[in-house]
LUMBAZA-749597 format. One line per field, with one value per residue (C-alpha): x, y, z. Coordinates in pm, whole numbers, padded with zeros to 5 digits, always signed. Layout:
BEGIN
xx	[X | ...]
yy	[Y | ...]
zz	[Z | ...]
This chain:
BEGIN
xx	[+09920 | +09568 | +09402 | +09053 | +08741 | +08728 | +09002 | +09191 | +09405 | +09634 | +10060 | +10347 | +10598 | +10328 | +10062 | +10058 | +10024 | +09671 | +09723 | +09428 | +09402 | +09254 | +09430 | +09289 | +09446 | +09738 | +10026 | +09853 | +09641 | +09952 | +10126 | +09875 | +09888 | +10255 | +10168 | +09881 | +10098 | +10309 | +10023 | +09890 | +09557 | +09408 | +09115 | +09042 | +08839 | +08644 | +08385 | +08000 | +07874 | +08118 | +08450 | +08763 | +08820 | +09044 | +08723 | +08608 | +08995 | +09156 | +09236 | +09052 | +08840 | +08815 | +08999 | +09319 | +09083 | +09162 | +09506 | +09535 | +09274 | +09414 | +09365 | +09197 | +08879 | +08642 | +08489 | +08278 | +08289 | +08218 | +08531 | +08376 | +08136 | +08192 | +08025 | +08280 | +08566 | +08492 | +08481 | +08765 | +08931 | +08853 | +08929 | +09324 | +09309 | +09313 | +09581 | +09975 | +09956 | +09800 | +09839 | +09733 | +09770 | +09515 | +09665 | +09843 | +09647 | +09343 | +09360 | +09402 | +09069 | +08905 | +09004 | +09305 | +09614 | +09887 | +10034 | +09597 | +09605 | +09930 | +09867 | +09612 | +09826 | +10177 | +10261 | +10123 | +10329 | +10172 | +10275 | +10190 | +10216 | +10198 | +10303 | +10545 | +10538 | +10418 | +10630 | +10806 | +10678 | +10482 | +10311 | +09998 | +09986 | +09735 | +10027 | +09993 | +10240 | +10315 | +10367 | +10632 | +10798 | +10842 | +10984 | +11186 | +11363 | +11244 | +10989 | +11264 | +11495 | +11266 | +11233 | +11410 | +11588 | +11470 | +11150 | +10908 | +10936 | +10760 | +10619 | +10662 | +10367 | +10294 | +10245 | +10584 | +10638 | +10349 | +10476 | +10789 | +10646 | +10433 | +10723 | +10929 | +10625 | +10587 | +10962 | +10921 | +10669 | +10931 | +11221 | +10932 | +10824 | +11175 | +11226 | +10935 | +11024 | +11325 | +11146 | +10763 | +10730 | +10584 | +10633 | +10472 | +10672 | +10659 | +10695 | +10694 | +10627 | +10877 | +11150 | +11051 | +11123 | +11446 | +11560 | +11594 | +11750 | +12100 | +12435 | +12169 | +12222 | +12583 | +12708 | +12564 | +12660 | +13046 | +13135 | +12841 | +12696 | +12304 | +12175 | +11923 | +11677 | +11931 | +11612 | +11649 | +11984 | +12225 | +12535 | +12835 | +12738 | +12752 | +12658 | +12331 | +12028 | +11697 | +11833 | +11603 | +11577 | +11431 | +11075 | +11122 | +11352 | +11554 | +11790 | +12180 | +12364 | +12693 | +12887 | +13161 | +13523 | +13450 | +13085 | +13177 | +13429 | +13200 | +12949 | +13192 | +13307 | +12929 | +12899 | +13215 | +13362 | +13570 | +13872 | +13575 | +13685 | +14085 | +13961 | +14061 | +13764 | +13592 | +13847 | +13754 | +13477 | +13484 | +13598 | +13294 | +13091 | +13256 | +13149 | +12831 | +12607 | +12843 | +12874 | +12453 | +12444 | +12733 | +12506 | +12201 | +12302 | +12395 | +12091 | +11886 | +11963 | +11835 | +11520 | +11464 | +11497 | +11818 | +11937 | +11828 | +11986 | +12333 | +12326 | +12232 | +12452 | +12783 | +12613 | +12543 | +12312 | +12006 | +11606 | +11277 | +11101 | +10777 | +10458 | +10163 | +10082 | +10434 | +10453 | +10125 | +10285 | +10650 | +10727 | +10978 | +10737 | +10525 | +10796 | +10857 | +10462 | +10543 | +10220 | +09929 | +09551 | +09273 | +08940 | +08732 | +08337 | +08370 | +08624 | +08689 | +09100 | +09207 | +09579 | +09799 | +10135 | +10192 | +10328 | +10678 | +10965 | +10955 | +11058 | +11208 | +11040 | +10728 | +10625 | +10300 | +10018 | +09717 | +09452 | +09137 | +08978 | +08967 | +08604 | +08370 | +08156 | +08227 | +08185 | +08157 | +08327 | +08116 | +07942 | +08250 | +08454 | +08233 | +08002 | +08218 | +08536 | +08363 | +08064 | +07829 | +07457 | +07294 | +07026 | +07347 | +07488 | +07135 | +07110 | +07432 | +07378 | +07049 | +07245 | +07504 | +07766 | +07846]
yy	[+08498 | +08542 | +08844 | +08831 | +08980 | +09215 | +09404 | +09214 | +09488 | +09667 | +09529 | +09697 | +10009 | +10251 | +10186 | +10440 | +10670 | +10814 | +10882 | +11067 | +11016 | +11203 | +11125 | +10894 | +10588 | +10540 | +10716 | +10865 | +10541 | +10294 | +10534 | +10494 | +10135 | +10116 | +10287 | +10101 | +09799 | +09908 | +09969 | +10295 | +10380 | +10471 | +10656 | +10706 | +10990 | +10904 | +11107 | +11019 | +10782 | +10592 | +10655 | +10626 | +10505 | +10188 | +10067 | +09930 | +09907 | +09523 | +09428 | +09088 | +09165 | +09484 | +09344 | +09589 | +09791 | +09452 | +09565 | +09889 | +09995 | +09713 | +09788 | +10109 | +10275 | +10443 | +10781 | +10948 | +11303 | +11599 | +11821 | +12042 | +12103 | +12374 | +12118 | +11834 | +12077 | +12171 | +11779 | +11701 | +11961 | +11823 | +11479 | +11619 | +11768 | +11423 | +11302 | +11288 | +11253 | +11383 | +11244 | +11364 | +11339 | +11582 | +11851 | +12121 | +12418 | +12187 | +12184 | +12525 | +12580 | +12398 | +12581 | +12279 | +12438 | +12294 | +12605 | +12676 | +12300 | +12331 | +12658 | +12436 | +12161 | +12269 | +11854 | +11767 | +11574 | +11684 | +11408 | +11574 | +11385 | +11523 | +11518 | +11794 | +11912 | +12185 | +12472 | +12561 | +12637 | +12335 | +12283 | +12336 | +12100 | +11785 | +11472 | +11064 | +10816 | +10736 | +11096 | +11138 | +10816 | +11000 | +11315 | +11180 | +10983 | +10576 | +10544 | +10689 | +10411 | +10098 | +09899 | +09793 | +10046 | +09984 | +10032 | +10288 | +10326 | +10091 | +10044 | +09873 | +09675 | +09851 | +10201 | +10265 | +10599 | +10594 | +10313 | +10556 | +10858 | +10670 | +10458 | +10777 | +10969 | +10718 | +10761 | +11116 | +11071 | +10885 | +11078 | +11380 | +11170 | +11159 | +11501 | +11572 | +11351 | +11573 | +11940 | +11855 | +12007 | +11850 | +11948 | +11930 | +11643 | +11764 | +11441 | +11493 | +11190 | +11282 | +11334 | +11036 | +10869 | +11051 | +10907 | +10587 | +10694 | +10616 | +10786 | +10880 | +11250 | +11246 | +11061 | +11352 | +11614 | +11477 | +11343 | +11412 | +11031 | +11025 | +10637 | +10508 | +10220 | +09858 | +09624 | +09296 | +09387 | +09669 | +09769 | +09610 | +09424 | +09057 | +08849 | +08926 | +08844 | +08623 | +08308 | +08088 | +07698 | +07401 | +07488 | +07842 | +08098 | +08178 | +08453 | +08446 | +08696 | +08575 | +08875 | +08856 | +08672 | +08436 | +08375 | +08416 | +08175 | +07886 | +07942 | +07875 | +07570 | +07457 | +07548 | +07301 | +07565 | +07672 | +07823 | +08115 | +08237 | +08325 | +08467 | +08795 | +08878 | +08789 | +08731 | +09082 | +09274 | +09542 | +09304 | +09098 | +09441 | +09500 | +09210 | +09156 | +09043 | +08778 | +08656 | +08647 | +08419 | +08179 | +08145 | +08161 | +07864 | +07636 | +07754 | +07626 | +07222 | +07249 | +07232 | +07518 | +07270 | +07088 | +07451 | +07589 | +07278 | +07329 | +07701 | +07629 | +07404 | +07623 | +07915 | +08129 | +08372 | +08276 | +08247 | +08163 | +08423 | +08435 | +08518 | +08497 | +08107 | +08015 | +08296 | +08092 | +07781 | +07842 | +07713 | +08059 | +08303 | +08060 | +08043 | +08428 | +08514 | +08702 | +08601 | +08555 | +08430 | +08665 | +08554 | +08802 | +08663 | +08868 | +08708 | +08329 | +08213 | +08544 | +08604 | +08873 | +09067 | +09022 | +09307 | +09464 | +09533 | +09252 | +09377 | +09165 | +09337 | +09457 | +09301 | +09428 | +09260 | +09253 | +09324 | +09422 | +09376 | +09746 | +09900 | +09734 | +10008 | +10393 | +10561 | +10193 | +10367 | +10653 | +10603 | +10502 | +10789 | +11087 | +10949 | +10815 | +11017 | +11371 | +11311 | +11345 | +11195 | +10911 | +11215 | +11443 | +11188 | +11110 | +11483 | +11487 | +11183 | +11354 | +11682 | +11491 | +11618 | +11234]
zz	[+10737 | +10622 | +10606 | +10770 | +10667 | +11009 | +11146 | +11389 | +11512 | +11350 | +11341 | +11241 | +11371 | +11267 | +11488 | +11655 | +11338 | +11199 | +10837 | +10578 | +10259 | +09995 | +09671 | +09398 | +09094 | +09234 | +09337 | +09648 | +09709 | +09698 | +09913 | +10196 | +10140 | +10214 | +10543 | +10606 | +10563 | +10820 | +11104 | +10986 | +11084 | +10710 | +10667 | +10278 | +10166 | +09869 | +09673 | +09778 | +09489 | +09260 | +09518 | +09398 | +09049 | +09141 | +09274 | +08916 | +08756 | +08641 | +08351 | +08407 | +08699 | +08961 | +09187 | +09188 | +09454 | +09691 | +09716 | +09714 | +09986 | +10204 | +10569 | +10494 | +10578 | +10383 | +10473 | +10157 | +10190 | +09903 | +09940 | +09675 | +09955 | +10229 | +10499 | +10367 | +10373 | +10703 | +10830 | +10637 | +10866 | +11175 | +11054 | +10958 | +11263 | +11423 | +11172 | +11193 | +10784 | +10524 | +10155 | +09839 | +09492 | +09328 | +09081 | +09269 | +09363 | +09446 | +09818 | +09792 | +09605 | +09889 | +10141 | +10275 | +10195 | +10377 | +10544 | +10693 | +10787 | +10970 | +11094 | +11366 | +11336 | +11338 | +11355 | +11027 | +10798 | +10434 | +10144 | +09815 | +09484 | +09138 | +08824 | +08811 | +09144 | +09350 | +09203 | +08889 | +08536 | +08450 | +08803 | +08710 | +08388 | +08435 | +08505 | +08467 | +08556 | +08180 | +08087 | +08388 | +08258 | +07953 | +08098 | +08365 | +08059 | +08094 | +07834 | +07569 | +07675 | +07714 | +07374 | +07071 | +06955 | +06610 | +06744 | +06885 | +07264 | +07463 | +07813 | +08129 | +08181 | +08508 | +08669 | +08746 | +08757 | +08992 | +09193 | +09229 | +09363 | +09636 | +09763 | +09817 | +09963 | +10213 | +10208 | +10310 | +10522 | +10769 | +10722 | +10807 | +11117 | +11245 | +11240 | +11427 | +11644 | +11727 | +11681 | +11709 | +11388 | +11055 | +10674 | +10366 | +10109 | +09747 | +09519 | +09158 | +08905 | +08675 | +08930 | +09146 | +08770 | +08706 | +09060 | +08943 | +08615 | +08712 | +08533 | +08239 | +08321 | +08453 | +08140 | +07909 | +08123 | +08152 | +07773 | +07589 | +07550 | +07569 | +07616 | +07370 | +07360 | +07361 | +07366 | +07620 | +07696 | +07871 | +07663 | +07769 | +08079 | +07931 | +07924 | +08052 | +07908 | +07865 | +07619 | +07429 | +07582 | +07375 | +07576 | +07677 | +07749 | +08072 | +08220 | +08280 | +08444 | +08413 | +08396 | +08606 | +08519 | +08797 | +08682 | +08315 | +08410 | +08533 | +08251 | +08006 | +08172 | +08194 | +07840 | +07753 | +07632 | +07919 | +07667 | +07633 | +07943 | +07812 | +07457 | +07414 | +07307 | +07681 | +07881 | +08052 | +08174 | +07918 | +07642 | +07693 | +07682 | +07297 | +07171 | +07342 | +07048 | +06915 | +07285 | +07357 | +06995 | +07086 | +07461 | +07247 | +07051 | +07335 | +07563 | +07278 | +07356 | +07626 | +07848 | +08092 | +08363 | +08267 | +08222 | +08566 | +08695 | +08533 | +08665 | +09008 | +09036 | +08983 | +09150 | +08863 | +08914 | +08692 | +08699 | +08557 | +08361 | +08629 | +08574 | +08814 | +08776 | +08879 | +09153 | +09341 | +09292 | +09424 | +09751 | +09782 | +09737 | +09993 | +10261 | +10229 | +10225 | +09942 | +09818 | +10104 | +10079 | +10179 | +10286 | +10072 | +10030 | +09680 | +09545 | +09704 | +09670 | +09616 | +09679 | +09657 | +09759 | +10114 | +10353 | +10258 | +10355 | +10636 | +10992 | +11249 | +11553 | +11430 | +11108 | +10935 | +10881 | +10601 | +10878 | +10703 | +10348 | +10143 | +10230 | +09994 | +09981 | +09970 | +10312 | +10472 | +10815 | +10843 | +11125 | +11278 | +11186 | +11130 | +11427 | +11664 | +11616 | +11505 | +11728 | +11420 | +11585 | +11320 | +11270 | +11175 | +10926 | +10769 | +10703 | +10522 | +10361 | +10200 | +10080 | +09920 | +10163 | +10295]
């Protein structure tokens, strides 16, 4: 499955759905990419001029942009401007979605507010992401990803705990929120498919965060325990961790009595298994650190391969610690498409993640690069669709509205 470099019709259960989007970064942007994915006609609204941020973001290169505007189009339009409010109207008027991430109270200001939009549209489906939500006391407050990873409770528990909190090395929290916008925005679709009538979808950052935060809350709340930071491992499921190997390190999850079991037999050690001290589940959880060095010291005569070898073969669960050079190269992540080329004339063998989740009946499809230029669909959106004449669009063109 390679993506081409015009849209060869769009795949996926959402075809039929016309989505706009007017956030920005990421949680908004990745949120109409998951749609997209899916079949979703996108049309992006960016600001005339520079567009949206992720155009120019990478760590290496700008090429973040290539993913996340996926099977988009690009309509520039100045939503600070009554004339762009006013088309931005007409072009949600079209829509089943709308999605947004600015900072509450902004769509307001521009005259979009949900409840005017859906007052002409009582169909919409509204997706609105923020940082602490639409309502309540700190609504209002400016909110990143990082900062709702700290509230919702994950930065305070990733790290050494001997150590000042760390970071995942990616957006997370706003990974989170867009995955359960787009969420929403299906759950919202199947009501209106029963009543005809849309919603608006309040995702927070923090909360979307605190989702994933498991018995962190429930714990505290019933016996008073509050988890801290427990480095590469997570107290008292063992063993399970990353173990050093004569040429690199490699991760066991071996903790299960049956698993437990075999590793100890692999190990030569299979009397591990009936030691008091890990014969059980929460035994092995006690004396988890003496467990990890007595792993730790066999793991060590050996390569990562011979290792892999000996755990595949008993069916332990156990992998390679990836990174992008051996995620090209694997002939899983090939089979899968997990990883797909795109012909993209600014960026020759670029690859990246393919569509997902995978559908048996109407799988999704990469279908179009993202818009290499801001307002690259104009004339086919704001001409075509609005009935805007080339003389129209030059004229907004020249008064910054477009």
């Amino acid at each position: 499955m390679t993506a081409a470099a015009e849209p060869a019709g769009r795949a996926g259960p959402l075809t039929d759905l016309k989505v706009v989007e007017m956030g920005q970064l990421i949680a908004g942007p990745f949120c109409g990419q998951l749609l997209g994915d899916m079949g979703a006609e996108v049309i992006k609204i960016e600001p005339p001029g520079a567009g949206d941020p992720m155009r120019v973001w990478g760590q290496a290169a700008p090429v973040w942009w290539e993913v996340i505007a996926r099977n988009k189009k690009s309509v520039s339009l100045n939503l600070r401007d009554p004339e762009g409010q006013a088309l931005a109207r007409r072009l949600i008027g079209q829509a089943d979605v709308l999605i947004e991430n600015f900072k509450p109270g902004t769509l307001e200001s521009w005259g979009l507010a949900p409840g005017s939009l859906r007052a002409d549209h009582p169909g919409l489906i509204v997706a609105r992401m923020s940082g602490y939500g639409q309502s309540g006391p700190y609504s209002d407050r400016a909110g990143f990803g990082g900062i709702a990873e700290a509230m919702g409770g994950w930065r305070r528990l990733v790290g050494d705990p001997d150590r000042p909190p760390s970071r995942m090395g990616v957006s997370i929290g706003d990974s989170l929120t867009a995955s359960y916008g787009a969420m929403g925005v299906l759950a919202a679709l199947h009501h209106r498919a029963r009543t005809g009538e849309g919603q608006v979808i309040d995702a927070a950052l923090y909360e979307s965060v605190l989702q994933v935060m498991e018995s962190l809350i429930t714990e505290y709340t019933a016996v008073g325990f509050s988890r801290q930071r427990s480095g590469p491992i997570l107290p008292g499921i063992a063993p399970s961790n990353v173990y050093p190997c004569a040429d690199g390190e490699y991760m066991i999850g071996a903790n299960g009595d049956g698993l437990f079991r075999r590793l100890a037999k692999v190990m030569g050690a299979p009397e591990l298994a009936d030691d008091p001290r890990y014969a059980t589940h929460e035994a092995r959880g006690r004396h988890q650190g003496e467990l990890d060095a007595l792993i730790a010291d066999w793991t060590r005569t050996l390569t990562v391969a011979e290792l892999e070898a000996l755990m595949l073969a008993e069916a332990i669960p156990a992998g390679r610690l990836y990174g992008p050079a051996d995620m090209v190269e694997d002939p899983h992540f090939k089979a899968r498409e997990a990883l797909i080329p795109v012909d993209n004339p600014r960026w020759p063998g670029l690859m990246m993640q393919g569509v997902f989740p995978k559908f048996s009946a109407t799988p999704g499809a990469v279908h179009g690069l993202a818009p290499q230029s801001v307002g690259q669909h104009n004339a086919e959106i704001l001409g075509e669709r609005l009935g805007l004449s080339a003389e129209a669009l030059e004229a907004l063109r020249s008064r910054g509205v477009i």
